[in-house]
MIVO-602091 format. One record per residue (C-alpha): x, y, z; residue in one letter. Coordinates in nm, 2 decimals. Layout:
{c1->X; c2->Y; c3->Z; r->a}
...
END
This chain:
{c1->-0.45; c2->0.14; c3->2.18; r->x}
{c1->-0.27; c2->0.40; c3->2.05; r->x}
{c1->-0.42; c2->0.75; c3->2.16; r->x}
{c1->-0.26; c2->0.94; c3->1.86; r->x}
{c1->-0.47; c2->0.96; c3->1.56; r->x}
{c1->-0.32; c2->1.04; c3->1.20; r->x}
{c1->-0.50; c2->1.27; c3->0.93; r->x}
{c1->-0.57; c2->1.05; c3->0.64; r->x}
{c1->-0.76; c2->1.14; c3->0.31; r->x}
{c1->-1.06; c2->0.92; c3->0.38; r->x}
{c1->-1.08; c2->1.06; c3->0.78; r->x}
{c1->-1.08; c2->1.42; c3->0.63; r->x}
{c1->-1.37; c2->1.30; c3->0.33; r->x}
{c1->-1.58; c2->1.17; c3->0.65; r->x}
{c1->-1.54; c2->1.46; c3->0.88; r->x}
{c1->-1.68; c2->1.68; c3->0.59; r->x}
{c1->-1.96; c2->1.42; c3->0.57; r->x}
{c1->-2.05; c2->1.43; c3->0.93; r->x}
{c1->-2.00; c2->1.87; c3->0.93; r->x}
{c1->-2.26; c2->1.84; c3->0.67; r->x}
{c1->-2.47; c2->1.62; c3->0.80; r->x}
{c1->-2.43; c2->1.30; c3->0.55; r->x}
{c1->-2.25; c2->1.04; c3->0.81; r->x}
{c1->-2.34; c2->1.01; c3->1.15; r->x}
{c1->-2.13; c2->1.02; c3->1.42; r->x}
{c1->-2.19; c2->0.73; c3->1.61; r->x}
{c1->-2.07; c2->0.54; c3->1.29; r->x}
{c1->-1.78; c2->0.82; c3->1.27; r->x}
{c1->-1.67; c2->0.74; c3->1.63; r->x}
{c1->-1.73; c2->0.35; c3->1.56; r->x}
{c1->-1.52; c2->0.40; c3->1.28; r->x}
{c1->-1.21; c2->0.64; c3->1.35; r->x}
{c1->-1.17; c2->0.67; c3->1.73; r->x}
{c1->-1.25; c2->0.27; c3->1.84; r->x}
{c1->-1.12; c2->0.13; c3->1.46; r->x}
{c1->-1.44; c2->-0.08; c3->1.45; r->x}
{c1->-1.39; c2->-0.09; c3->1.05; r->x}
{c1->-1.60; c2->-0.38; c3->0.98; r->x}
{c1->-1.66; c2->-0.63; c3->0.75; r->x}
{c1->-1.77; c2->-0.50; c3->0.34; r->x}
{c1->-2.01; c2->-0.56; c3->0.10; r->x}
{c1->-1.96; c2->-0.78; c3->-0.24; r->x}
{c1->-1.84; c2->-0.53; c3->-0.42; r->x}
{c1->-1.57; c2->-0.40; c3->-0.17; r->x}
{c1->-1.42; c2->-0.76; c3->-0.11; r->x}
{c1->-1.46; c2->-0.75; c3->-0.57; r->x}
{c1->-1.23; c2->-0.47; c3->-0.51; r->x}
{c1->-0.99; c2->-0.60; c3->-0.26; r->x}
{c1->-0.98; c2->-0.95; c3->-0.43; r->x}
{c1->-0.86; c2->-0.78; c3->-0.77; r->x}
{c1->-0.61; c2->-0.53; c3->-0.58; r->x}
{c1->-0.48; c2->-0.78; c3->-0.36; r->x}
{c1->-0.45; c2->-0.99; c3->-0.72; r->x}
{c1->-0.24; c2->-0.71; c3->-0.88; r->x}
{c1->-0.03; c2->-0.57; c3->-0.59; r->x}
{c1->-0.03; c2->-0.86; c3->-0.34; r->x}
{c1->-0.09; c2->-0.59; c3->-0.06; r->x}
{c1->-0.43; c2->-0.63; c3->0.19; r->x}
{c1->-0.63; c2->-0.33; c3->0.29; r->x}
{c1->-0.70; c2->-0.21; c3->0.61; r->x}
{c1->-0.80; c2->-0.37; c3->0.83; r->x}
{c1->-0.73; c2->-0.72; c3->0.67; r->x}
{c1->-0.54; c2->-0.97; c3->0.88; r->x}
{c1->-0.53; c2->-1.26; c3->0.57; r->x}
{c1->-0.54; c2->-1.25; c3->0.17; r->x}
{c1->-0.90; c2->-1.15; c3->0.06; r->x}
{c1->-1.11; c2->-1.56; c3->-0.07; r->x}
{c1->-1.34; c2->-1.57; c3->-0.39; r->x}
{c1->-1.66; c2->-1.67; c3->-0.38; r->x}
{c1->-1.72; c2->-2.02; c3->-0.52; r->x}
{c1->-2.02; c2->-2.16; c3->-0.71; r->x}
{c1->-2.23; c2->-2.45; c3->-0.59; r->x}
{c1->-1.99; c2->-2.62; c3->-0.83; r->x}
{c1->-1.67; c2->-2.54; c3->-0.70; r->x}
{c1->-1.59; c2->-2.34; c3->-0.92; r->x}
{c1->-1.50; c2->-1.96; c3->-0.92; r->x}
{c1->-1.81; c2->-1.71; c3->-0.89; r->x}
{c1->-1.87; c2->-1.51; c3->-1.21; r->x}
{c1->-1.76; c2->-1.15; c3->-1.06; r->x}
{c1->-1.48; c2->-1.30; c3->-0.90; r->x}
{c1->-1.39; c2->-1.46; c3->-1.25; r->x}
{c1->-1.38; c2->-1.12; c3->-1.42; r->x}
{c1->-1.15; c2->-0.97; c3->-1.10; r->x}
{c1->-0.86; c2->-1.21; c3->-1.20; r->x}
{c1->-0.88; c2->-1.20; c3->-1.60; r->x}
{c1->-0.87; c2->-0.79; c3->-1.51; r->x}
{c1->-0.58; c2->-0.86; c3->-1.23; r->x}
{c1->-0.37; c2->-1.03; c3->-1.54; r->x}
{c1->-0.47; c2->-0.76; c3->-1.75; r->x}
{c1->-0.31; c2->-0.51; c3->-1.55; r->x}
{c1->-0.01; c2->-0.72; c3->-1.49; r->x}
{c1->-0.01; c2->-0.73; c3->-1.90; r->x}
{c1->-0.09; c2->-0.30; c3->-1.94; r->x}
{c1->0.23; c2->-0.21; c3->-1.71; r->x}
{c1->0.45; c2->-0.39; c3->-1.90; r->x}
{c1->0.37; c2->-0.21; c3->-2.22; r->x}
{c1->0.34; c2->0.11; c3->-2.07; r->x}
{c1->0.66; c2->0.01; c3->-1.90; r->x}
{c1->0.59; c2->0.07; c3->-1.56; r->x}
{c1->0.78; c2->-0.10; c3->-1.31; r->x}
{c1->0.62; c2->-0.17; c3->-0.96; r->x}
{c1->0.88; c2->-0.06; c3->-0.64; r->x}
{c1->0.62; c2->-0.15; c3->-0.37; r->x}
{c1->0.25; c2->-0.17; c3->-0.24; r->x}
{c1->0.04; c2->-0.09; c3->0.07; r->x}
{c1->0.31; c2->0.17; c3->0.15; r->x}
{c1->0.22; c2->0.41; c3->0.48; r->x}
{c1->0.34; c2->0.78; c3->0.42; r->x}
{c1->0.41; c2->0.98; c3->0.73; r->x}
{c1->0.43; c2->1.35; c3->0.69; r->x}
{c1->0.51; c2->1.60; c3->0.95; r->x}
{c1->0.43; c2->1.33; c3->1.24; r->x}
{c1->0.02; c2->1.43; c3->1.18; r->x}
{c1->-0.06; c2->1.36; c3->0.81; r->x}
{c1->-0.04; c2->0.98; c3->0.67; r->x}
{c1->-0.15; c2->0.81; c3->0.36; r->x}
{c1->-0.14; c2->0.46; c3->0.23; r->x}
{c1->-0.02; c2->0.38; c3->-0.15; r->x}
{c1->-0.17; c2->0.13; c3->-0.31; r->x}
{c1->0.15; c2->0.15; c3->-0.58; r->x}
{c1->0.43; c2->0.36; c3->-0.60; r->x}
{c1->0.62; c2->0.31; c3->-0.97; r->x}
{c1->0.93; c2->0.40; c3->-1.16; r->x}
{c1->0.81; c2->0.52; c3->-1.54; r->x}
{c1->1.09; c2->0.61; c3->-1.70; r->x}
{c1->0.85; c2->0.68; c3->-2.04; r->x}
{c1->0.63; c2->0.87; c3->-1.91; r->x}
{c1->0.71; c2->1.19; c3->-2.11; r->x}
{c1->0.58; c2->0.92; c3->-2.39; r->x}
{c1->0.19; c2->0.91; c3->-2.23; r->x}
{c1->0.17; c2->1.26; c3->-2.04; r->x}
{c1->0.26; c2->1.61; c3->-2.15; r->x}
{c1->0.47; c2->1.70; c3->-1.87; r->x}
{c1->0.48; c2->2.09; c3->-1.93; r->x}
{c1->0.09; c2->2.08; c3->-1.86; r->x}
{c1->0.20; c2->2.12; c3->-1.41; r->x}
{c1->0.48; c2->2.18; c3->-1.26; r->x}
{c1->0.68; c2->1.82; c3->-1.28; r->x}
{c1->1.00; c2->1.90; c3->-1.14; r->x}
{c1->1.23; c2->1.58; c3->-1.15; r->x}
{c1->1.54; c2->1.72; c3->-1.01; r->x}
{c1->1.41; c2->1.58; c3->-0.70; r->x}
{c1->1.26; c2->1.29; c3->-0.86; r->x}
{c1->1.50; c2->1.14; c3->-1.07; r->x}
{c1->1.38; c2->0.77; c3->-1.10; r->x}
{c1->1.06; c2->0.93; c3->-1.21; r->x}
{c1->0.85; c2->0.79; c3->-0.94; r->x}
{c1->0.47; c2->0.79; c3->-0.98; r->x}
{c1->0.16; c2->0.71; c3->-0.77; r->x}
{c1->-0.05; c2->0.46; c3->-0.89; r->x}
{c1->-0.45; c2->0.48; c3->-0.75; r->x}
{c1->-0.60; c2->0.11; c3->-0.83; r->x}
{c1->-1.02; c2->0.15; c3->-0.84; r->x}
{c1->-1.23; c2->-0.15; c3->-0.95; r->x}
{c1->-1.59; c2->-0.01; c3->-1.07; r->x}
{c1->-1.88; c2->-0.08; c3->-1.20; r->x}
{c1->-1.92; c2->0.31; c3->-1.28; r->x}
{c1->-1.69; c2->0.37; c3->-1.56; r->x}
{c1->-1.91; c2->0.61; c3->-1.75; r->x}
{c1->-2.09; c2->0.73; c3->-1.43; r->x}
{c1->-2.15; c2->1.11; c3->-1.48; r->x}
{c1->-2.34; c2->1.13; c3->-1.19; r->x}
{c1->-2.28; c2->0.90; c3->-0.85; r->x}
{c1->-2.03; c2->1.00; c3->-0.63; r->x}
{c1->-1.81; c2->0.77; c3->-0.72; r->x}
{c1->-1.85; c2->0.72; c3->-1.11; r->x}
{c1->-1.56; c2->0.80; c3->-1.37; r->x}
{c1->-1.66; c2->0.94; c3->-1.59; r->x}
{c1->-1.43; c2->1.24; c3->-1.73; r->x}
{c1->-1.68; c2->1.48; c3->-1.78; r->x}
{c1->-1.74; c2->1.54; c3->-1.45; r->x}
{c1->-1.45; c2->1.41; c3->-1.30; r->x}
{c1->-1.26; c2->1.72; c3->-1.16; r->x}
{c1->-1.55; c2->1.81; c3->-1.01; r->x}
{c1->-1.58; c2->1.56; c3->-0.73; r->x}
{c1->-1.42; c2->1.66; c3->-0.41; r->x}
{c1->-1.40; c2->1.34; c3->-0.28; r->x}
{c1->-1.20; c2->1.14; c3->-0.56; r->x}
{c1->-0.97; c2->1.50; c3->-0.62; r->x}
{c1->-0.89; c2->1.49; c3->-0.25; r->x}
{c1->-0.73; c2->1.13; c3->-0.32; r->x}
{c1->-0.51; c2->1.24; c3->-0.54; r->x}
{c1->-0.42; c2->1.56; c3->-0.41; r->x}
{c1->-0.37; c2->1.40; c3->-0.05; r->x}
{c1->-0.11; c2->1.15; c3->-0.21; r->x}
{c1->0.10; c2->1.39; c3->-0.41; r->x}
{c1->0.07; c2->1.63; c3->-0.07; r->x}
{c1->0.23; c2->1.33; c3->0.08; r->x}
{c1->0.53; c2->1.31; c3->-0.13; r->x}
{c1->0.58; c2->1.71; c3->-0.15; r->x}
{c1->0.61; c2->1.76; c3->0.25; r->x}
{c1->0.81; c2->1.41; c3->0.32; r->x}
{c1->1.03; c2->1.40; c3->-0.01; r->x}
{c1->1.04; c2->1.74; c3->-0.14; r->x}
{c1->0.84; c2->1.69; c3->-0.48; r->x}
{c1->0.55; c2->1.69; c3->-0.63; r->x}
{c1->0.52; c2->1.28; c3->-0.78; r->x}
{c1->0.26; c2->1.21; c3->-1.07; r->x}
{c1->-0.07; c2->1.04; c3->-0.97; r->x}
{c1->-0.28; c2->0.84; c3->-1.18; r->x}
{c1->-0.60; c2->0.63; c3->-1.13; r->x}
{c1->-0.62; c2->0.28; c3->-1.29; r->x}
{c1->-0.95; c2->0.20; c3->-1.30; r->x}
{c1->-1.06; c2->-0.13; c3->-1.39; r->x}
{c1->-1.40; c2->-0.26; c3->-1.52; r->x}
{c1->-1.58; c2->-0.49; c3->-1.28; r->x}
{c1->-1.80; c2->-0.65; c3->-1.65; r->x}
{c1->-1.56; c2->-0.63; c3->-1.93; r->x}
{c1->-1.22; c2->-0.79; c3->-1.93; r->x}
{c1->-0.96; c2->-0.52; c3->-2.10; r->x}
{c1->-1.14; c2->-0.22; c3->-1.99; r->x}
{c1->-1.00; c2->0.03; c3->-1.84; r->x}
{c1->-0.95; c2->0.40; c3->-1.78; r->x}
{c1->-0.61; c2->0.57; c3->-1.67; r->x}
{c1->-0.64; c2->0.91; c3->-1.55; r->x}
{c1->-0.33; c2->1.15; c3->-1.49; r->x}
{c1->-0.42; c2->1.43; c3->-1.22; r->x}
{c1->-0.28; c2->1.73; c3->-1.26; r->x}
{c1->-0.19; c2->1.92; c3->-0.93; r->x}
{c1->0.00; c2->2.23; c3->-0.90; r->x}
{c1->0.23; c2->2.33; c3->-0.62; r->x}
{c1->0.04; c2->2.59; c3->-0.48; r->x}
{c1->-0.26; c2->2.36; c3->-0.48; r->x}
{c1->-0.08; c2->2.17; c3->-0.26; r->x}
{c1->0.00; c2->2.44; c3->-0.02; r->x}
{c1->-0.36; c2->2.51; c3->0.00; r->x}
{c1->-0.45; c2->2.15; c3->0.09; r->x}
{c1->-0.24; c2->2.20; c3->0.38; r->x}
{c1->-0.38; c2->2.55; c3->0.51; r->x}
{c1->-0.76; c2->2.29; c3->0.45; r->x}
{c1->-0.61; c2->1.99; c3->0.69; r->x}
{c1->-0.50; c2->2.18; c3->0.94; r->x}
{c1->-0.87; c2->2.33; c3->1.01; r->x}
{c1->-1.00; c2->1.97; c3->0.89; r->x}
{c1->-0.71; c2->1.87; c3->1.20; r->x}
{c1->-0.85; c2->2.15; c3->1.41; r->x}
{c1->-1.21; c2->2.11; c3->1.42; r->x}
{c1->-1.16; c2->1.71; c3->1.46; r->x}
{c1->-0.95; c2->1.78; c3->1.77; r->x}
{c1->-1.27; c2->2.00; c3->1.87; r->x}
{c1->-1.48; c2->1.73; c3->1.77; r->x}
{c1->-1.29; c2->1.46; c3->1.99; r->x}
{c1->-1.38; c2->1.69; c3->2.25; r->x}
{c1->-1.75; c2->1.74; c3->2.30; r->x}
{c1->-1.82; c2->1.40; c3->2.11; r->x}
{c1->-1.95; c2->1.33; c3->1.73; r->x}
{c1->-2.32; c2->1.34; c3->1.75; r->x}
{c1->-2.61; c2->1.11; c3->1.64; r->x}
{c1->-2.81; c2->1.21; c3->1.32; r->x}
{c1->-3.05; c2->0.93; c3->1.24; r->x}
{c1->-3.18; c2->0.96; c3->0.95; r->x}
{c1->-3.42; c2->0.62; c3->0.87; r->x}
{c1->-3.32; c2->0.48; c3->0.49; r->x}
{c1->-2.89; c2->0.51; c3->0.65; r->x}
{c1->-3.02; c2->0.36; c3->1.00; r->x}
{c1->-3.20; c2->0.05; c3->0.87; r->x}
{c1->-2.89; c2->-0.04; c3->0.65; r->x}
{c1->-2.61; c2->0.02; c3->0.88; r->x}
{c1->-2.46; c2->-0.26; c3->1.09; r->x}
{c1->-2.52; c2->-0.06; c3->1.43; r->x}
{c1->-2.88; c2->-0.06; c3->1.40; r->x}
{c1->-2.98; c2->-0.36; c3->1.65; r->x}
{c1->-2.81; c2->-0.19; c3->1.91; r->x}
{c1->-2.79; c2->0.17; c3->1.87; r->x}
{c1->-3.04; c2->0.33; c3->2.11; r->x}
{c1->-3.08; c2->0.66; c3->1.87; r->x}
{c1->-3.16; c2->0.51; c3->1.59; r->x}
{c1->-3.52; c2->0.62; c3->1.37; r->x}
{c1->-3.72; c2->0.30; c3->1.33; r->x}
{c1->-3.99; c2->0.47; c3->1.10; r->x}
{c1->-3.94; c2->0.71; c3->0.86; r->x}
{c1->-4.04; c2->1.06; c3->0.80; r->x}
{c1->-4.38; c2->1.20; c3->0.75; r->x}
{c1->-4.33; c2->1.44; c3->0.48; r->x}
{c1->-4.63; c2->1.68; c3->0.41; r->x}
{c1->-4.70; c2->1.86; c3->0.08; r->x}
{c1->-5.00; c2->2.09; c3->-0.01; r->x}
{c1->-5.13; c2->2.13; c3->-0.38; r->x}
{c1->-5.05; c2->2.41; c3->-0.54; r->x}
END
């Protein structure tokens, strides 16, 4: 196995988890340092069917093409139906918006220690039609063929103001998780290419065919230099981390859902007493 171990977006969201005590580390370590990624739930393979659909690119970790579920019937499952008519749909949307795909499931190496998988990198020449470009600082001397960052998300949480990972505008900017995406990607591009690429999220409707929302993120240079200044202490205190060893923190309602529970020798089998007094 290869010892060295490259920063990615979703490493850094899970290190944050685990400082704060949200992931534990068991599952961290399963995860990052022996790769034991695992298989997903429904909706994950939903949302590696439709991307693999659009972009013909697997995700990580998958060794063949993502299958459908099939009825009883033989014919396609319901959710799986609604993955392809979107799949088309998004084949149908570039066109008008005149995107044109250069590749998918690109790796982006920067500085031999930060790295990032695309799920599309595009040429929009029209883009000045969609987005007011004097809103950041979208410089393309160094950008020519107007080169964009495409972000595919299947969900179910279009007009989620609330969960984690809902879409809804409102409260959009606000999550640190989903801003760190975007901002890791166009971080990407500034260090390896010199410039700072647009990135937008497509994201697709797993209920109703033709719905969809595209979201531009705007990022400003400096904001990119500060990401850097944040992965290098997210770098540092992993190293540290790597160290002295991730640590257990069973918590019961994570342990009896997670696939290391049969085995794991810290897990909590019951869950917590909790006492309150009438006021």
């Amino acid at each position: 196995m290869n010892d060295k171990i490259y920063i990615n977006q979703s490493l850094v969201k899970d290190l944050v988890k685990y400082q704060k005590n949200e992931l534990c580390g068991l599952v961290f370590t399963n995860k990052w340092i022996s790769n034991q990624f695992g298989g997903g739930t429904k909706s994950n393979n939903l949302g590696h069917y439709f991307e693999y659909l659009c972009t013909g690119a697997m995700a990580k970790g998958e060794s063949e093409a993502p299958k459908p579920d099939y009825t009883k019937k033989g014919e396609l499952d319901a959710q799986f139906k609604v993955a392809k008519e979107q799949s088309v749909f998004f084949k149908e949307l570039i066109k008008k918006y005149g995107i044109e795909l250069l590749s998918a499931g690109d790796k982006v190496l920067a500085d031999d220690k930060w790295i990032g998988t695309l799920d599309i990198l595009a040429k929009w020449e029209s883009i000045g039609d969609y987005i007011d470009l004097r809103l950041t600082d979208y410089d393309f001397t160094n950008n020519p063929e107007k080169k964009v960052i495409i972000d595919l998300k299947y969900s179910g949480l279009l007009d989620d103001k609330w969960s984690e990972f809902g879409w809804n505008t409102d409260t959009l900017a606000k999550k640190q998780g989903t801003m760190l995406q975007a901002k890791h990607y166009k971080f990407l591009f500034w260090k390896k290419y010199g410039f700072n690429p647009p990135f937008l999220f497509f994201v697709f409707d797993t209920k109703e065919v033709g719905k969809v929302k595209v979201i531009n993120v705007e990022i400003d240079e400096w904001e990119l230099e500060q990401h850097e200044v944040f992965l290098e202490k997210a770098k540092k205190y992993f190293e540290h981390q790597l160290k002295i060893g991730f640590e257990p923190q069973p918590k019961y309602d994570i342990c009896i859902k997670c696939k290391f529970f049969n085995w794991c020798q810290f897990k909590a089998e019951t869950p917590s007493v909790i006492s309150i007094k009438p006021e």
